[in-house]
N, C-alpha and C positions, 0 to 999 in steps of 0.2 A: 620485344623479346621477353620469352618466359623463365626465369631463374627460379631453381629450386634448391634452397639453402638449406643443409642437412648434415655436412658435419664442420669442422670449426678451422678450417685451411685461413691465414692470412686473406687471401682473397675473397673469400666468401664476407669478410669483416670490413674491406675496401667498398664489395659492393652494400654491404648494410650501411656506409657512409656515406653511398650516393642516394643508397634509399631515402635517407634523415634527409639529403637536401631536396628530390623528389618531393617530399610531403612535406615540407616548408613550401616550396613553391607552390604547389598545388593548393595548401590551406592558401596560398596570398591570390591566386587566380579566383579560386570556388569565391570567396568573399567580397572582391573587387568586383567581378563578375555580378553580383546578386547587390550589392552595396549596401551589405548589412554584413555581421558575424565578428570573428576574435582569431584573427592570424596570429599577435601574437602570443597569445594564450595555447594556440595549436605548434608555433614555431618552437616554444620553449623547450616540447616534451616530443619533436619528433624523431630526434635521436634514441631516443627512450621506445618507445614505438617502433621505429625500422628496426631495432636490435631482438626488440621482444617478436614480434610478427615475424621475420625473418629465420627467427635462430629457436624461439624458446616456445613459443605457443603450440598446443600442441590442436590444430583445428583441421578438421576437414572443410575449406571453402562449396565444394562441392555438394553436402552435405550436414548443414547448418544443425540439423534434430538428430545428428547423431548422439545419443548420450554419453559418448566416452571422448567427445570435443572439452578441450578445456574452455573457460569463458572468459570474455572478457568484458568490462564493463568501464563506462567513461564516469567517475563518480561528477570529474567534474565536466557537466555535460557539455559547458559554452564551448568546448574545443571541439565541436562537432566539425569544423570543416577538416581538423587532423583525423579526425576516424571516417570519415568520407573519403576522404584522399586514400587511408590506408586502402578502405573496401574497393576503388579506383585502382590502384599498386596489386591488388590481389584479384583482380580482374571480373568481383563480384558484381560493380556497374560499371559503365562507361565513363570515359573523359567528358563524352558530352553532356552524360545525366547531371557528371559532378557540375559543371561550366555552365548549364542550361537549368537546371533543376533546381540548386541548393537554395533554400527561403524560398523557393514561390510557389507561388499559391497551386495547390493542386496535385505538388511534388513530396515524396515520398522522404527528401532530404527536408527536415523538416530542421529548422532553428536550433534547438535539441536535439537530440536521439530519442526514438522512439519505438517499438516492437514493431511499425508499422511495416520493418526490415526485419527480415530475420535474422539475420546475424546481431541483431539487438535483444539483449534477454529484458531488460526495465528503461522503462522512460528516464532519466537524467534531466537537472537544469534546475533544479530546486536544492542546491550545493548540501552537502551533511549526507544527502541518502544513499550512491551511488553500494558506497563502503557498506552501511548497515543491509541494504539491499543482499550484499555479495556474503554477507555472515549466513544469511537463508539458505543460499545455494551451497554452499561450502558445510553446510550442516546437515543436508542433503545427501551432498556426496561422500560423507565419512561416513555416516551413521547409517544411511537408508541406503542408494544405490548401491555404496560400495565400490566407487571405480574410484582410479585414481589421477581424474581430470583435476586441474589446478585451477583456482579462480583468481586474474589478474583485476585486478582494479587501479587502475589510474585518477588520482587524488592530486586536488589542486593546495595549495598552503594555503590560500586563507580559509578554503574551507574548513582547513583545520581548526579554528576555531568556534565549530559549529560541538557542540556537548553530544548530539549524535556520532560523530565521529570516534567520539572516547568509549559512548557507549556502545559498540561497533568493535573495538578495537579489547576492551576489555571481554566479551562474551564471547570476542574470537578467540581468546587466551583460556578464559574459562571450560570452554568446547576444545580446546587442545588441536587448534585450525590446523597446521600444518599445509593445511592445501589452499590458504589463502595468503596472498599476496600484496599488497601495498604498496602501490606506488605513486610517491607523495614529487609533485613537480613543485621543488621550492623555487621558485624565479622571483622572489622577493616583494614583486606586488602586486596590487590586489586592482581594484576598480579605481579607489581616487588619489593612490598613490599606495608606499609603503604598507606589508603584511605586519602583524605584530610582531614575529618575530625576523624580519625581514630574511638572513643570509646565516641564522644559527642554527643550523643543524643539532649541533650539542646541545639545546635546548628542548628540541621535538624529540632527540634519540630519546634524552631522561623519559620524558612524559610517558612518548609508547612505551618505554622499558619498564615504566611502573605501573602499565596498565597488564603488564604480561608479555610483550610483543616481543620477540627478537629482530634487534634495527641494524640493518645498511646501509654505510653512506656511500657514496659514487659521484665521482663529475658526471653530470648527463649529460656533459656532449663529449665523453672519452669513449667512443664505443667499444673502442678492447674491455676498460674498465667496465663498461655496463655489461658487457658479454659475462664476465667472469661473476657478476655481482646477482644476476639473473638467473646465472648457473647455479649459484650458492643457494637462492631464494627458491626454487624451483624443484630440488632435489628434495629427496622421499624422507630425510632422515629429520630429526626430532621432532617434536610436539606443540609449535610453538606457530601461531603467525607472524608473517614476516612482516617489518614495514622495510621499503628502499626509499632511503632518504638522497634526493637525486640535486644534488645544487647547479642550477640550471641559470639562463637568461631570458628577459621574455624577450621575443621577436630577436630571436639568435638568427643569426645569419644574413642581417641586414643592419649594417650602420647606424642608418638615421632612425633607427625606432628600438636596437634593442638595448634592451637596460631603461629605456627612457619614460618616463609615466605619460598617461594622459594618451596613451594608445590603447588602452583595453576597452575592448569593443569595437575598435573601429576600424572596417575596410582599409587599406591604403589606397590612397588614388589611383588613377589610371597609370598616371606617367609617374609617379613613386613607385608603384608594384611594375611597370617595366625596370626601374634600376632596381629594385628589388634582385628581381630574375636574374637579370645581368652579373650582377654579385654573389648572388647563388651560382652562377655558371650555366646558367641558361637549362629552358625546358628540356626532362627527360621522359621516356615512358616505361620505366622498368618495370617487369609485372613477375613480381615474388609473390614465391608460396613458401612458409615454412614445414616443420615435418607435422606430419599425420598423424593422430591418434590409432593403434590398432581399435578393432570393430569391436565394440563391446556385443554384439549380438541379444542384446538387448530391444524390448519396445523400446515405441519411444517415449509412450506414457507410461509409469509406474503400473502392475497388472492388482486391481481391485481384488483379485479374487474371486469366489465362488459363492463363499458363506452367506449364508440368508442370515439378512438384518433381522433381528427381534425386537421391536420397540419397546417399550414399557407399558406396561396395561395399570391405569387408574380406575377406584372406585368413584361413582358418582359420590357427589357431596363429602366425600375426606378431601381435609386440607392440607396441600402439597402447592410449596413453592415452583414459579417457574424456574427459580436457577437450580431448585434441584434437580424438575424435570432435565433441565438444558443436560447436566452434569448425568444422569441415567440413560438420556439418549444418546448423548454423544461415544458413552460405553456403549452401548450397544453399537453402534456405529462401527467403532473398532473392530471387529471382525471383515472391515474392508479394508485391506493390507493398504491401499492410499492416501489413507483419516491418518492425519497428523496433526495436534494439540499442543497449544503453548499458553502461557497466563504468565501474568504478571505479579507475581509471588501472593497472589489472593487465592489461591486453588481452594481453599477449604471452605472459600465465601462463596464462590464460583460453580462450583462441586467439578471444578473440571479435576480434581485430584480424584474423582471417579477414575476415570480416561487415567491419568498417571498410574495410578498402583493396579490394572489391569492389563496394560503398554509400557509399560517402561521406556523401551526403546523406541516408540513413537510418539513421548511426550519430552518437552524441552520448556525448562524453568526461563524465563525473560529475566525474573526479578525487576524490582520498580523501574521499569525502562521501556517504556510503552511507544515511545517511536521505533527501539529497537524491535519490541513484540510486531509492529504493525509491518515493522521492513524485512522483517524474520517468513514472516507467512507472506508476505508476498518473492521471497524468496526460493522458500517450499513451491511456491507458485509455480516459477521458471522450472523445475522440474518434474513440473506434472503432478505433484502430490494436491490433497484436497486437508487446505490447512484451515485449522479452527483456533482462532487468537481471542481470548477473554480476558477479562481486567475489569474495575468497577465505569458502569459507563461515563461519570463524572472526567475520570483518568482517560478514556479515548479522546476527548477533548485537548489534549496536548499533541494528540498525534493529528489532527486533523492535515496538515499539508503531509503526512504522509500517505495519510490515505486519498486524497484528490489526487495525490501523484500516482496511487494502487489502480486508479480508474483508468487514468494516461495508460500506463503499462498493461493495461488492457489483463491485469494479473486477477485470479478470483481467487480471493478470500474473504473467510467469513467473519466476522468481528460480532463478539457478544459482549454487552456490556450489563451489569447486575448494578441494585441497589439503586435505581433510577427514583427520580423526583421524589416530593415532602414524605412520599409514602414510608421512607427508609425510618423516618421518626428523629431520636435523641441527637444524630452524629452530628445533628446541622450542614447549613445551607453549601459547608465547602468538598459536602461531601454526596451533594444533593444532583444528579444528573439534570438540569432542568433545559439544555439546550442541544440535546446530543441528536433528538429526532431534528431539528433544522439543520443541525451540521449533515448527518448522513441523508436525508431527503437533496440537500444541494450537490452530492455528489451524484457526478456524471455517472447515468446509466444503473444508480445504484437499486438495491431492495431492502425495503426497511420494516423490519417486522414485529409485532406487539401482541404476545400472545397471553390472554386471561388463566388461562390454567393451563393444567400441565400437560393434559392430554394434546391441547392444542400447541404444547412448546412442544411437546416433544415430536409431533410429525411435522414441523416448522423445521426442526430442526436437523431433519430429515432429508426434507425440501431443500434447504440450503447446499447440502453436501452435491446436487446435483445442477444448482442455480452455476452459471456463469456471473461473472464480474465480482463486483464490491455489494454483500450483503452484509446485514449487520440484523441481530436479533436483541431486542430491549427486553430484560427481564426484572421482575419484579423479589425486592428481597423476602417478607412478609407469603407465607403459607394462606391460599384462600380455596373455598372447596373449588370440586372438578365438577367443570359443567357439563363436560361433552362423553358422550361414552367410548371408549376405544377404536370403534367402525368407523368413528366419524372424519372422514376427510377436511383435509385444508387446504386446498390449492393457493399457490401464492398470487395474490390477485384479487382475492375473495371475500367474503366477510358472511358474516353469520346474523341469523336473526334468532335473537332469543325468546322475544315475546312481541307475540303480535295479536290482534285478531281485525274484523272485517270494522270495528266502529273505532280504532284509536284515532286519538284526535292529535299526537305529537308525537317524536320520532327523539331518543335519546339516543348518541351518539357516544361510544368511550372504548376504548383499550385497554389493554392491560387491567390496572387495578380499578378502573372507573366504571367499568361494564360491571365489576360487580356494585358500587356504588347509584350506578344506574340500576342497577335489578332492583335494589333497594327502595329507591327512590319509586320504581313503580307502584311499591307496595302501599307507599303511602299516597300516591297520586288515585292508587283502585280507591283505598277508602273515601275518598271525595268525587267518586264516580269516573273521574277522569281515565282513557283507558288509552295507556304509551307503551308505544311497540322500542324495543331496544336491540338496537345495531353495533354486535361486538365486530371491529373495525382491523381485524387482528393484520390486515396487509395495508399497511400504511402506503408505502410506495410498491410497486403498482398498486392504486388504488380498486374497490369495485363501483367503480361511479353508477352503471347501473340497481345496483341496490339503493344507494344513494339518491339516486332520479325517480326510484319508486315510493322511497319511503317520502321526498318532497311531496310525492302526487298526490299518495295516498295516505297521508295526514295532516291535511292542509296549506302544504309548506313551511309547518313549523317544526325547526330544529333547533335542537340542545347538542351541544359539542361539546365534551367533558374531557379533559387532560391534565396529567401531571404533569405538565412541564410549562415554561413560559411560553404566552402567547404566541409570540414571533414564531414560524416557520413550522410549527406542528402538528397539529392533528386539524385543528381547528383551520388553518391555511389549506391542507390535504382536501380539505374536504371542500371547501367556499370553491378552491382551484377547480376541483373536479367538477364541480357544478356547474361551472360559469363554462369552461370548455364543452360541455355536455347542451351547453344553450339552456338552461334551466333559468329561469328567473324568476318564477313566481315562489318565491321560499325567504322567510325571514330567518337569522341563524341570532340565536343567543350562543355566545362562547363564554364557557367557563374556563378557567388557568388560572398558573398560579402566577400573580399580577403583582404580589409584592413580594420583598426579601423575606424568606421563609428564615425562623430561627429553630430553635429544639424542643422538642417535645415528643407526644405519643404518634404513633399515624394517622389513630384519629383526631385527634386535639388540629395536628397538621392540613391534614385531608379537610377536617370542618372550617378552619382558619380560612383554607387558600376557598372554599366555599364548594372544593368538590366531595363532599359527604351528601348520604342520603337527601340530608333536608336540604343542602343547600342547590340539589339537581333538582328537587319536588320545588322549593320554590321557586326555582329560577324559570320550570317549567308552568306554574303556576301562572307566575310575571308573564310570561310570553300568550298564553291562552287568551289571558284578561285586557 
């Protein structure tokens, strides 16, 4: 039978208590069933759950891309069989999908929560990001769409001890959230016992309250209480994110496991989850819907606009940084109502503070909080915006699990990182990007891009705002001329040849700042007859292997690979991979990188050190010839 719970009668709050034991039972069946998953991780907070779904959400089931659905999000994802059960109770899959599907192979109920559902706005299961995820969306919908959908998040207590969480919680206070929600399931423990702060509430109240937060506390299994607490949390009035501090038990509603350690994670057996059931009062199949969002009348993607992009047009040979390009293009860009910009309080390094004092309203400060930045734009994500997230590339390196989790959620944002490898010079090595192209090349499905000047940044950059998934643009700190003239296209995929002719005898290989160190290096290579054709590499991932396979052929299989960064997994790996997949074998590679710990100095003193300066690509390719 189908119940539709819609205003607040006793009755209606009886059956939101049968709901709670419904999605208890149902997380102990889905996970028995499959013989993997966390009943009671999902038991603790389904009271929490039937009340919100039931009474508070304001969702069209029917209708998942409506934009004026509230959202809702598992931060902590292991409870997947309770938001399976829920989507089960709301009649969006079957009993059988939950019973036959959950963990296996093939199935769409996947271990975590995933977009692969729609009613899933971000992948979940890498605990800290759920929350910093939901500051995106709820940034979205205050400032940009403008509607007044609520974003719930469901948080577990020990994730709270994840420093994303705080930074999450603080940037919701600073953004004056009001439309997001917190709901933190304290059930006391964690994986291998006891949470830090196990059963104190007044200790997480202080914290969120000093991070900005206005806190609720509640028994989670009083559903009158959670009605009224939800109600409070929910409502239109002040300026503040809410957190609901909800003192709970894990594996509530069954004896032998709840309150007790050394069950998180684990299925109950066959004939344990029959007395389970039993004690729960045996299987039900209610199938609620709570109330409806009226119709925003809205796309369902933010609308771009009309305005024709104007790129920036460079002179040949004047010397112009890529991150200024980045910062010029990205303004022009803005004239596409869906371009949304954030940084990591480096904007003036960045030039994305271009974007800022031309947008105002579609630029948003991170400050030093760079998982927050990366889970910000994948938030913007979830609502269809076309987010561009920057910060120095050294610094995206902390966010790295958030962005493999960016891939998961099948979210596209763009990530730019400046001031990459020895090239930066004085700041030294902690400030030196020298691993950021193997981090983003390992992300799933990603595009990673290295452009020599600015001409070529800035229609990279271009290209991006249209790319699907996880792109990421490497720019370069240091001012070097423009090589290309403004007609000249870049398709991402591709790569350039800058000097060739029909007698070279070697193939010099570089991006970003080494293509022009390569140019160099030819210079001195022509004076000793020698004639090396040079391949600016500017699309790292996708590669253009057939450039690649031509220039092996047709310069005897000798290559020179030049990069600022470490060995391991960058430009020099891009390329050996693409070859070997391409069946190429006849080709020797000399790779240059930077092999030892870089200290401080000028960019060339740097650049000549790590051995990628002019002379050190002329003799390397010298070595290789002889």
């Amino acid at each position: 039978m189908t119940y539709t719970i819609d205003s607040t009668p006793e009755a209606d709050l009886a059956l939101a208590e049968e709901l709670g034991r419904q999605l208890r039972i149902d997380s102990i069946r889905a996970s028995t069933s499959a013989g993997s998953g966390h009943p009671t991780s999902s038991m603790s907070a389904a009271d929490l759950l039937a009340v919100l779904v039931a009474r508070h959400l304001r969702y069209d089931w029917d209708d998942p891309a409506e934009p004026g659905n509230d959202h809702l999000i598992f931060s902590k994802g292991h409870a997947s069989p309770l938001l399976y059960a829920v989507f089960t109770a709301t009649g969006v899959i079957t009993e059988d999908e939950l019973l036959t599907g959950y963990r296996r192979f093939g199935s769409r109920l996947e271990g975590h929560p995933t977009p692969v559902l729609p009613w899933v706005d971000v992948a979940t299961g890498s605990l800290g990001q759920g929350l910093p995820d939901a500051v995106g969306v709820a940034l979205a919908g205050k400032y940009l769409d403008r509607l007044p959908y609520r974003v719930w998040v469901l948080c577990g207590d020990s994730e709270m001890s994840e420093g994303s969480m705080w930074e999450a919680i603080d940037k919701a206070a600073y953004y004056r959230l009001s439309n997001l929600i917190a709901i933190v399931d304290v059930n006391r423990l964690g994986q291998r016992g006891p949470t830090e702060l196990f059963w104190d509430l007044n200790a997480y109240a202080r914290r969120a309250q000093a991070f900005g937060a206005r806190v609720l506390q509640v028994d989670g299994h009083d559903v009158a209480a959670i009605d009224r607490v939800l109600a409070d949390a929910g409502s239109d009035g002040g300026d503040e994110p809410t957190v609901v501090l909800a003192r709970t038990r894990k594996g509530h509603g069954f004896s032998e496991v709840e309150d007790r350690e050394n069950w998180h994670g684990k299925p109950l057996p066959s004939e344990m989850a029959a007395r389970a059931i039993i004690e729960l009062g045996g299987e039900r199949s209610l199938r609620v819907r709570g109330p409806v969002p009226k119709p925003s009348g809205l796309p369902v993607r933010p609308d771009a606009g009309d305005a024709k992009v104007r790129l920036p047009r460079y002179e040949l040979g004047v010397k112009v940084a890529t991150r200024r390009a980045y910062g010029d293009a990205l303004t022009a860009l803005g004239v596409r109502r869906d371009v949304v910009a954030m940084d990591g309080e480096v904007s003036n390094s960045t030039y994305a503070e271009q974007f800022a004092a031309a947008f105002p309203e579609r630029y948003f400060e991170m400050f030093i909080a760079e998982q927050q930045l990366v889970a910000a734009a994948v938030g913007f994500s979830v609502r269809g915006y076309v987010p561009f997230a920057s910060t120095f590339a050294a610094f995206l390196t902390r966010a790295h699990d958030f962005i493999r989790m960016a891939a998961i959620s099948q979210a596209d944002i763009r990530l730019v990182g400046s001031h990459a490898g020895v090239e930066i010079g004085a700041d030294g090595p902690s400030q030196m990007a020298l691993e950021d192209l193997a981090m983003m090349r390992a992300v799933h499905g990603s595009t990673v891009l290295y452009p020599s000047d600015a001409t070529s940044a800035a229609a990279l950059v271009q290209a991006m705002a249209e790319r699907s998934g996880v792109s990421y643009l490497r720019t370069t700190r240091g001012a070097y001329p423009v090589l290309y003239a403004p007609e000249v296209e870049f398709p991402i995929g591709g790569a350039k040849v800058l000097a060739s002719s029909p007698d070279d005898q070697i193939t010099l290989i570089g991006a970003g700042v080494t293509v022009h160190t390569c140019l160099a290096a030819t210079a001195e290579l022509a004076a000793d007859g020698v004639h090396a054709r040079v391949v600016d590499l500017y699309s790292v991932k996708p590669i253009d292997t057939a450039t690649l396979v031509a220039a092996a052929s047709e310069t005897g299989g000798r290559l020179v690979v030049v990069e600022d960064h470490h060995p391991e997994g960058g430009l020099g790996s891009a390329v050996l991979e693409a070859l070997a997949a391409a069946g190429q074998r006849d080709h020797v590679v000399t790779h240059l990188a930077v092999a030892e710990m870089p200290g401080s100095g000028s960019p060339e003193e740097l650049l000549d050190a790590a051995g990628l300066g002019a002379a050190g690509v002329a003799q390397a390719a010298r070595a290789l010839l002889a």
